[in-house]
C-alpha positions as CSV (number, residue, x, y, z in Angstrom):
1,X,-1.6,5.3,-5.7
2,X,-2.8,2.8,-3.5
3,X,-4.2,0.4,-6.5
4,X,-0.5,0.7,-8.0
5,X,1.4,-0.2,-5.1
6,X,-1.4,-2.6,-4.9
7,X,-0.1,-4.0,-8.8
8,X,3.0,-3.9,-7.7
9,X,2.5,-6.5,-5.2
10,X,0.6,-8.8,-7.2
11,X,3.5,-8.4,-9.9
12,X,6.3,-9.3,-7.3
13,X,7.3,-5.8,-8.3
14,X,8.6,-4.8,-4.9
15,X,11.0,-1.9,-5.2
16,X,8.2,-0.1,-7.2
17,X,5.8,-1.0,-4.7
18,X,7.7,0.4,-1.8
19,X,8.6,3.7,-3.8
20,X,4.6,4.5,-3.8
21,X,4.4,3.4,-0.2
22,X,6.9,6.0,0.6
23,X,4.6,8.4,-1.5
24,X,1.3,7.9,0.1
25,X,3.1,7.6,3.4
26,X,3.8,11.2,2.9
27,X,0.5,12.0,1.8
28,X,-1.1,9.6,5.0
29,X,-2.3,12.5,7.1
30,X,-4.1,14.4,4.6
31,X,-5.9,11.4,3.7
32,X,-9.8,10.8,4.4
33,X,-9.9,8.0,7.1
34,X,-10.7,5.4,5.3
35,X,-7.7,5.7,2.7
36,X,-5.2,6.1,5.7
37,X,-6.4,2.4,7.0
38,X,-5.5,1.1,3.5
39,X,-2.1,2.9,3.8
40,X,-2.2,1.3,7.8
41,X,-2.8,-1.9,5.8
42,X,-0.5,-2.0,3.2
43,X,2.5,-1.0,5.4
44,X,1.4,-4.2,7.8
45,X,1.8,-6.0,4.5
46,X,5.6,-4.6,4.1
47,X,6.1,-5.3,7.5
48,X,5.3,-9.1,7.5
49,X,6.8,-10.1,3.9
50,X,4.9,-13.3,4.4
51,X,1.7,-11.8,3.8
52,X,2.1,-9.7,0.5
53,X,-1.1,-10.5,-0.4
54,X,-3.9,-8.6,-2.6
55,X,-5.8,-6.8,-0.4
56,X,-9.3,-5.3,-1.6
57,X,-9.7,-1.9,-1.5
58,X,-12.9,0.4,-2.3
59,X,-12.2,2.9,-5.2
């Protein structure tokens, strides 16, 4: 999920992207560590629309 909210962005497809935000907020907690600093950045990324930039993540 995080690599399609990730497409999202890069295809200015916003609603979609925040409807798998919401998703993998839910799922945050039960995340390894790593994935939930992804989900930490991605929601910095909605939080600052300025900076809705592609952000490489490890698969």
């Amino acid at each position: 999920m995080l690599n399609e909210t990730k497409d999202h962005l890069a295809e200015n497809r916003t609603d979609q992207a925040q409807k798998t935000m919401n998703r993998l907020r839910m799922l945050k907690s039960s995340l390894p560590t790593e994935r939930q600093l992804d989900i930490d950045r991605l929601d910095a990324m909605f939080a600052d629309d300025s900076s809705l930039i592609a952000l490489p993540f490890k698969h």
